[in-house]
MDAnalysis code that builds the backbone (N, CA, C; Angstrom):
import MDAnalysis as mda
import numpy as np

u = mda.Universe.empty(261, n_residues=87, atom_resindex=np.repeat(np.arange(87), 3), trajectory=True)
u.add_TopologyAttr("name", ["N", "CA", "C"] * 87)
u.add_TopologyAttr("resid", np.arange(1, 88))
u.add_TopologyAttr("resname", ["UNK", "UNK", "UNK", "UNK", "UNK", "UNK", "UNK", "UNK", "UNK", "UNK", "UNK", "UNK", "UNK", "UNK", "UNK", "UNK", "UNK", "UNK", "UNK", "UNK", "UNK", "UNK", "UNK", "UNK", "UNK", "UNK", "UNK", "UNK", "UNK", "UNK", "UNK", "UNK", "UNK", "UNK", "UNK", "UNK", "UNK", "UNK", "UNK", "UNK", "UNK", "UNK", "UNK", "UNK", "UNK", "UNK", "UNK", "UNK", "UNK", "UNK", "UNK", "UNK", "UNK", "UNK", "UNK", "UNK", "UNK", "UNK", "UNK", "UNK", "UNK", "UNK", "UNK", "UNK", "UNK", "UNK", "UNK", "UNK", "UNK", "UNK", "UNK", "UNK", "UNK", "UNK", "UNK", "UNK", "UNK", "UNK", "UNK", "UNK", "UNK", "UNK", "UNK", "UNK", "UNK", "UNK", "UNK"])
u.atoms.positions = np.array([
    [-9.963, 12.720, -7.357],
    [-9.666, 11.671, -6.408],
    [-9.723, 12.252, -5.009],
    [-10.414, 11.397, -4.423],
    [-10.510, 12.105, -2.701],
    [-9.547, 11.640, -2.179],
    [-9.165, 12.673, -0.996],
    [-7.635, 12.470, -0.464],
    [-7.809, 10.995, 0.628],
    [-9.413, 10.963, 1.011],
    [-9.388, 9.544, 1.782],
    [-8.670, 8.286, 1.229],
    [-8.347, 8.283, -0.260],
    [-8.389, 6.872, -1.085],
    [-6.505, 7.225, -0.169],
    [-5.645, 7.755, 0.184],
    [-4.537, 7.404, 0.667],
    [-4.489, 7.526, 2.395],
    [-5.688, 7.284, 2.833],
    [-5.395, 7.285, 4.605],
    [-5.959, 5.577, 4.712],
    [-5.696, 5.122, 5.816],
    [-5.511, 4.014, 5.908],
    [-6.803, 3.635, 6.230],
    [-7.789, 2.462, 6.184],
    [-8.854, 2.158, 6.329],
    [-9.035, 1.916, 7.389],
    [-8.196, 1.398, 8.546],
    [-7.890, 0.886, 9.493],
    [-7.931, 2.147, 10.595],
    [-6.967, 2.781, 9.703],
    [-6.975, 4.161, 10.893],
    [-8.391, 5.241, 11.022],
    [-9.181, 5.112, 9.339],
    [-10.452, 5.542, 9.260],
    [-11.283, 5.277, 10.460],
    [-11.291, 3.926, 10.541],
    [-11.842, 3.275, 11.528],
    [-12.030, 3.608, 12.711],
    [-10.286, 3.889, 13.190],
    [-10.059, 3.741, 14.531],
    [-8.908, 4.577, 14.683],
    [-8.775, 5.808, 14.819],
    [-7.674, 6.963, 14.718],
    [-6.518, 6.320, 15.823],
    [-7.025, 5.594, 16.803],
    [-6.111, 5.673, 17.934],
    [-4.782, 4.508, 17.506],
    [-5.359, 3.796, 16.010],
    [-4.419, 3.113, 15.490],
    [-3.396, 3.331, 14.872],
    [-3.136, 4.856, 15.349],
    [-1.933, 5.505, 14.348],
    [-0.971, 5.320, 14.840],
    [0.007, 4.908, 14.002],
    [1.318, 4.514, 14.111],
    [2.145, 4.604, 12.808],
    [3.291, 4.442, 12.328],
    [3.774, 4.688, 11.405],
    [3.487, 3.477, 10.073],
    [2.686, 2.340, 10.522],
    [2.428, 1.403, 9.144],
    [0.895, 2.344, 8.789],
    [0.590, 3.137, 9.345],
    [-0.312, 3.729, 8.451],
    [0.335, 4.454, 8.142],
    [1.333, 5.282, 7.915],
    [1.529, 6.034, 6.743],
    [2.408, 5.382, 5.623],
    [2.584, 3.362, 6.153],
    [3.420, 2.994, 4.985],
    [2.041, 2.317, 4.342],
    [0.864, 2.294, 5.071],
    [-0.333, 2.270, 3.968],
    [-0.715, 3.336, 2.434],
    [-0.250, 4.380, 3.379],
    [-0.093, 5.553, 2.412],
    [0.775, 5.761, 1.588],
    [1.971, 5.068, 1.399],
    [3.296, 5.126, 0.604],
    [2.553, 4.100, -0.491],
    [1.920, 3.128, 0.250],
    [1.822, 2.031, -0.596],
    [0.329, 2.649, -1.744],
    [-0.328, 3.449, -1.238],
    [-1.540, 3.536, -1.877],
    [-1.178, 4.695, -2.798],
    [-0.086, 5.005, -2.565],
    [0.084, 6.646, -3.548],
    [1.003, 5.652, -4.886],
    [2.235, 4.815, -4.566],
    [2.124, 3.745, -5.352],
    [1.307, 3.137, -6.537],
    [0.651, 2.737, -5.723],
    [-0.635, 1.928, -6.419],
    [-1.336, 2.777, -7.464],
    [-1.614, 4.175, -6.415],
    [-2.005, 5.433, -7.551],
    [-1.488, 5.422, -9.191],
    [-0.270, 5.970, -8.811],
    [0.617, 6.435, -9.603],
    [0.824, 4.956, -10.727],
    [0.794, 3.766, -10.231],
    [0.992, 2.603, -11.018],
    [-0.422, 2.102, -12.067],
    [-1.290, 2.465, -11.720],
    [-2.442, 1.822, -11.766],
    [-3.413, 3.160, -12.156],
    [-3.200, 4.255, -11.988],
    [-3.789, 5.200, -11.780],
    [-5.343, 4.989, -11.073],
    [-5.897, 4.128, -10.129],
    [-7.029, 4.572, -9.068],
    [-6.388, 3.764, -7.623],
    [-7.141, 4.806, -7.253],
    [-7.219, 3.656, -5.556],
    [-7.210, 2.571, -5.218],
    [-6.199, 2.426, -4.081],
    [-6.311, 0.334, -4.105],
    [-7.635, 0.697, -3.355],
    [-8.404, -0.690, -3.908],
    [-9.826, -0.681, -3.290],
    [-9.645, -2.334, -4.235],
    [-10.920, -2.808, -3.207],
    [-11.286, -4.524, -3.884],
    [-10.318, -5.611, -3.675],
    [-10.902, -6.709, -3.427],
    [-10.273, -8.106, -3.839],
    [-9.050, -8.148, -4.811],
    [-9.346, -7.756, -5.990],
    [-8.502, -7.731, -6.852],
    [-7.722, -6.790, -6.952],
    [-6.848, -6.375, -6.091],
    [-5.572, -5.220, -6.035],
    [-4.480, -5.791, -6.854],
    [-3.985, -6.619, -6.392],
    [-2.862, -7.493, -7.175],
    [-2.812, -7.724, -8.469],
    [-4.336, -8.105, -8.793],
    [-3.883, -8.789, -10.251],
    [-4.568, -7.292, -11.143],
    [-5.051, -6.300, -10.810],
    [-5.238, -5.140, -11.468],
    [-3.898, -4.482, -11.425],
    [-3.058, -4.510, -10.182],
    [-1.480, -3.922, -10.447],
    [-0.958, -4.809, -11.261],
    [-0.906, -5.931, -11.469],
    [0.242, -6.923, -12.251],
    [-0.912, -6.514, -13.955],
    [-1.498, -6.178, -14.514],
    [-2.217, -5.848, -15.568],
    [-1.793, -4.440, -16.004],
    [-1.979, -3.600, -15.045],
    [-1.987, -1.930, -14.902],
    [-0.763, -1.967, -15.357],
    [0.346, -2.567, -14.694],
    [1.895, -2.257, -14.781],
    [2.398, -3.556, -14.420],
    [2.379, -4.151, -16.061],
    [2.846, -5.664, -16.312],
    [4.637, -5.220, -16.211],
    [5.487, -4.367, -16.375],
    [6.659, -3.969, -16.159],
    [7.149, -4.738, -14.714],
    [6.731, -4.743, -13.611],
    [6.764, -4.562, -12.606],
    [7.315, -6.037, -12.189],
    [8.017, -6.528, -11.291],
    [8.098, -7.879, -11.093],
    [7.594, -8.494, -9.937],
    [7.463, -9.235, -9.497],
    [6.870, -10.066, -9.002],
    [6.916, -9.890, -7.308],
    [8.172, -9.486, -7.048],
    [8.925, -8.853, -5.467],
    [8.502, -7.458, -5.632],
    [9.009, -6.771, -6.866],
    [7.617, -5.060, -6.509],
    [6.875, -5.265, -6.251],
    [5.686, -5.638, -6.812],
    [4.197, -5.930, -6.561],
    [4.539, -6.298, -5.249],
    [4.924, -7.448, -4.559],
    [4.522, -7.729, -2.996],
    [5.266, -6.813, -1.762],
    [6.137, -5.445, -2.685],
    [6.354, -4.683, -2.298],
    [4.729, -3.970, -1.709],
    [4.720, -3.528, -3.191],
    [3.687, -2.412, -2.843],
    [2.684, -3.277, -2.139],
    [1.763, -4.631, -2.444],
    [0.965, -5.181, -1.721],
    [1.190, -4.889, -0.175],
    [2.792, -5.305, 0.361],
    [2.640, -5.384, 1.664],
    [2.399, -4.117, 2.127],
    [2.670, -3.130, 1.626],
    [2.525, -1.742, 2.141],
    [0.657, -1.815, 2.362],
    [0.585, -2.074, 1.725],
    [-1.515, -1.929, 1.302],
    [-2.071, -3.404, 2.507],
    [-1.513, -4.134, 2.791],
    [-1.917, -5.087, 3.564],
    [-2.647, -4.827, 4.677],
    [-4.261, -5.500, 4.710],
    [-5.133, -4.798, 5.521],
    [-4.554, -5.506, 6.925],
    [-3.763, -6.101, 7.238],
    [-3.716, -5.868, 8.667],
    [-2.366, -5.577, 8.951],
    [-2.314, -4.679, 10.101],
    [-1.175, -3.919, 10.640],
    [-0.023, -4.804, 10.716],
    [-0.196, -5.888, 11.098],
    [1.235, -6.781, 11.486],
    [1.903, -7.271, 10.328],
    [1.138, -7.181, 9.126],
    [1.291, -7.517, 7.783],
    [2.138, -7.009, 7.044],
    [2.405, -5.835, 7.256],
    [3.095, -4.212, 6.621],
    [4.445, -4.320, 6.979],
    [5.228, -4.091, 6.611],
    [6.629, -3.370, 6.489],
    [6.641, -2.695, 8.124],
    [7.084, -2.825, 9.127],
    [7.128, -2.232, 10.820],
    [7.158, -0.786, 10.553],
    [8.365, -0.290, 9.541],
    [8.640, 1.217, 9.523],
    [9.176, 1.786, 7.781],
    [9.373, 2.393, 7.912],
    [10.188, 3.192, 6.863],
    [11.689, 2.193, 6.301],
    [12.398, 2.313, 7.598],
    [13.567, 1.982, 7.159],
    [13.360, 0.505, 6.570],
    [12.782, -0.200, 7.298],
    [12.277, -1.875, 7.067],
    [12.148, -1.976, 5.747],
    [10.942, -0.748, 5.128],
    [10.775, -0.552, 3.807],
    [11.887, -0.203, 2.674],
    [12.413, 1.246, 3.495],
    [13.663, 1.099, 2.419],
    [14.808, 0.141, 2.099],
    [15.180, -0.647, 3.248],
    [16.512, -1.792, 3.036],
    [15.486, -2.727, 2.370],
    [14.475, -3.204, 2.081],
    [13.499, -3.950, 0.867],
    [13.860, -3.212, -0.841],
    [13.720, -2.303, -0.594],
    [13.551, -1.750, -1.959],
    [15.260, -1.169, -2.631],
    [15.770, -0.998, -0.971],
    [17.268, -0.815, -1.587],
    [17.982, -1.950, -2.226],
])
């Protein structure tokens, strides 16, 4: 697995877009990894995680989705945002 499949596509793009929801792109894609075992990539992210890891409920999944959400304003703002979600 190439280490690109966890940097943000966005930031690929455009480095000067770094800010901390790209590295909750990266929380979310190491996630996805580990759940699913490949890279979020494609249309169908969601319903390959809800298949991959039918365990999972319905508020995880749009956990991890929002982390993976291709646009910046979409994402979780920071860390903490993320953790009081999951706490």
């Amino acid at each position: 697995m190439a280490g690109g499949a966890f940097i943000d596509p966005l930031l690929q793009e455009n480095p000067k877009l770094r800010d901390c929801r790209s590295d909750i792109y990266s929380i979310g894609a190491i996630w996805y990894w580990l759940l699913c075992g490949r890279a979020p990539h494609g249309g169908d992210m969601k319903s390959y995680l809800g298949n991959a890891a039918p365990h999972l409920s319905d508020e995880q999944m749009d956990v991890v989705m929002k982390c993976l959400a291709g646009d910046l304003e979409d994402r979780y703002r920071n860390c903490r945002e993320l953790l009081a979600t999951i706490s």
